[in-house]
N, C-alpha and C positions, 0 to 999 in steps of 0.2 A: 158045535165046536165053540169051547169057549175061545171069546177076543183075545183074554190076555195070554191065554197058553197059546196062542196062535203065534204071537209078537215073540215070545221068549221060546220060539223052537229052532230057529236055525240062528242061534247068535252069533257064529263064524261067516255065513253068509252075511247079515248084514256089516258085521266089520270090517268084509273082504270089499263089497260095496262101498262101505262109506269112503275106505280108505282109498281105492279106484279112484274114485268123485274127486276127495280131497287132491291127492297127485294132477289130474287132470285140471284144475280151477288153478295149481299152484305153477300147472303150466301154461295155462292163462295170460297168466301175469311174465312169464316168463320175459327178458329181454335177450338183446343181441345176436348177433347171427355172426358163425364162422361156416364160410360152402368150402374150405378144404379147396379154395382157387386161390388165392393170396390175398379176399376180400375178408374184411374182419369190421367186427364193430364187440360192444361192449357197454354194458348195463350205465345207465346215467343219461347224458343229454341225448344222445346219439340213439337210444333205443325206443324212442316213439316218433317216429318220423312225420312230421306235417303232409300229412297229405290233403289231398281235397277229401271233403265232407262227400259222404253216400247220399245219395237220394233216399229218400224215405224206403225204408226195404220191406218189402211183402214176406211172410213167412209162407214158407211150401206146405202143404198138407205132409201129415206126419208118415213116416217110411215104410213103405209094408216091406216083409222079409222077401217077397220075388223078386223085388228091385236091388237088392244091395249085391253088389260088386265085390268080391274081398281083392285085397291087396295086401301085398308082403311090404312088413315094416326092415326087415334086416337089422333087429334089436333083440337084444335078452330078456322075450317075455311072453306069457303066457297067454298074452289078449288074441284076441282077433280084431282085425279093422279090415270093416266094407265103407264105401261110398255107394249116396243112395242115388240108382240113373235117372231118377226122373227128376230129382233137384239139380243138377247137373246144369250150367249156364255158363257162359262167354258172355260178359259185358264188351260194348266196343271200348270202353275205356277200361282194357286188357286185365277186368276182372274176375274170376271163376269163383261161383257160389257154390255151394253145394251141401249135402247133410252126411258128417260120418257118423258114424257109429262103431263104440266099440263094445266088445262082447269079454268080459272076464272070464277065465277057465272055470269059472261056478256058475257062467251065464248069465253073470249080472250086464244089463246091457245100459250106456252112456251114449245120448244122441245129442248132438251140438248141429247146427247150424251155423256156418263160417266160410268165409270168404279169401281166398289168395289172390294177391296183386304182384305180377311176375315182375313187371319191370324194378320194383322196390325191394322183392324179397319178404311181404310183410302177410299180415295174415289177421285177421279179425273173427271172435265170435258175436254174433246177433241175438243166439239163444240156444239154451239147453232144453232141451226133453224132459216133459214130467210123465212116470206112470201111466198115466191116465191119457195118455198120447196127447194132449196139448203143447205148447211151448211157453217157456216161461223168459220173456225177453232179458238181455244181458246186461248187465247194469257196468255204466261207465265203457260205452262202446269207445275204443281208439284200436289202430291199426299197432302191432307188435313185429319187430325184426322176426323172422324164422332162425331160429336156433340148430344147428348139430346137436343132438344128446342124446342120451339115453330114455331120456323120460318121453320128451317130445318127439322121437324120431318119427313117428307118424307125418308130422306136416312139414319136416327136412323130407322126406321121402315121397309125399305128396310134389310137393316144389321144386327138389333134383329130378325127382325119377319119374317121374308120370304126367306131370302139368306142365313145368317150365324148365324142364332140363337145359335149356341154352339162356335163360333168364327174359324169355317171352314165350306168351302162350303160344303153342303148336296146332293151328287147326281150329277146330269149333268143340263143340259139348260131343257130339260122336265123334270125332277123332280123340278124344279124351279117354272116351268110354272104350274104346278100343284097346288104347294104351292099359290103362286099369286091367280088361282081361288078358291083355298080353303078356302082363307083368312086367309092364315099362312101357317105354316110348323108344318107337324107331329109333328116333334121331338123337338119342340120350347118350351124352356123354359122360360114360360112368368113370370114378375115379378110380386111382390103382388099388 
């Protein structure tokens, strides 16, 4: 088989792909957070919050498909989002690691490595997934408000519904894991 008719066979999938990637990297950057409690913030000084510096972070080995968990985003879209159980961590300094991954409706699949910090509301990535199952470290690591939206609703729904529903972690990495299959957290206080 030649290379180059290989590259130029499914030109929608990689479009569907890049453009996936690009939305996800522009949620990245995303600032500000509204939780739909009366707490609000808004892009500018107020959206990178000072927090303390990470310890040097280890990466996980890369995710096999037994381990991913799906969970409901309650958004208009196509993906699927798993968290992988065996990245899955409780910092005592109430931080939760972990690897998602999301799957596009053509199976393009997107792995990040990121972290949520309940008490702040904020959320960091460390590093994206290449192909080839390695990770490619994230350049200009800082911590981000978590956002309501559409785009992002994944790590709004990580952080209301399944991690820190009361704006502190609930439990350890298996009470987490639990929550994920259960499609929420006991003790989660959903809004109307």
């Amino acid at each position: 088989m030649n290379p180059a008719t290989t590259h130029n066979r499914c030109p929608g999938k990689r479009l569907l792909f890049l453009t996936t990637l690009c939305l996800t990297l522009i949620g990245v950057s995303s600032t500000g957070w509204s939780d739909n409690r009366g707490g609000t913030s808004s892009a500018g000084a107020e959206s990178e919050a000072v927090s303390a510096p990470d310890s040097e972070v280890v990466l996980p080995p890369f995710p096999k498909a037994g381990n991913l968990i799906p969970f409901a985003v309650s958004a208009p879209t196509n993906n699927q989002f798993f968290i992988d159980s065996e990245s899955l961590t409780v910092d005592s300094d109430d931080l939760i690691r972990y690897i998602l991954v999301i799957t596009s409706s053509s199976g393009a699949q997107n792995v990040f490595y990121e972290a949520i910090r309940c008490s702040t509301g904020e959320r960091q990535l460390y590093a994206t997934g290449r192909t080839d199952g390695t990770w490619a470290p994230a350049r200009g690591k800082h911590w981000t408000k978590i956002r309501e939206n559409s785009l992002n609703r994944h790590h709004a729904a990580l952080y209301l519904e399944y991690f820190c529903p009361v704006g502190i972690v609930i439990g350890d990495a298996d009470n987490l894991r639990r929550a994920l299959r259960r499609g929420g957290h006991a003790g989660n206080f959903r809004r109307p």
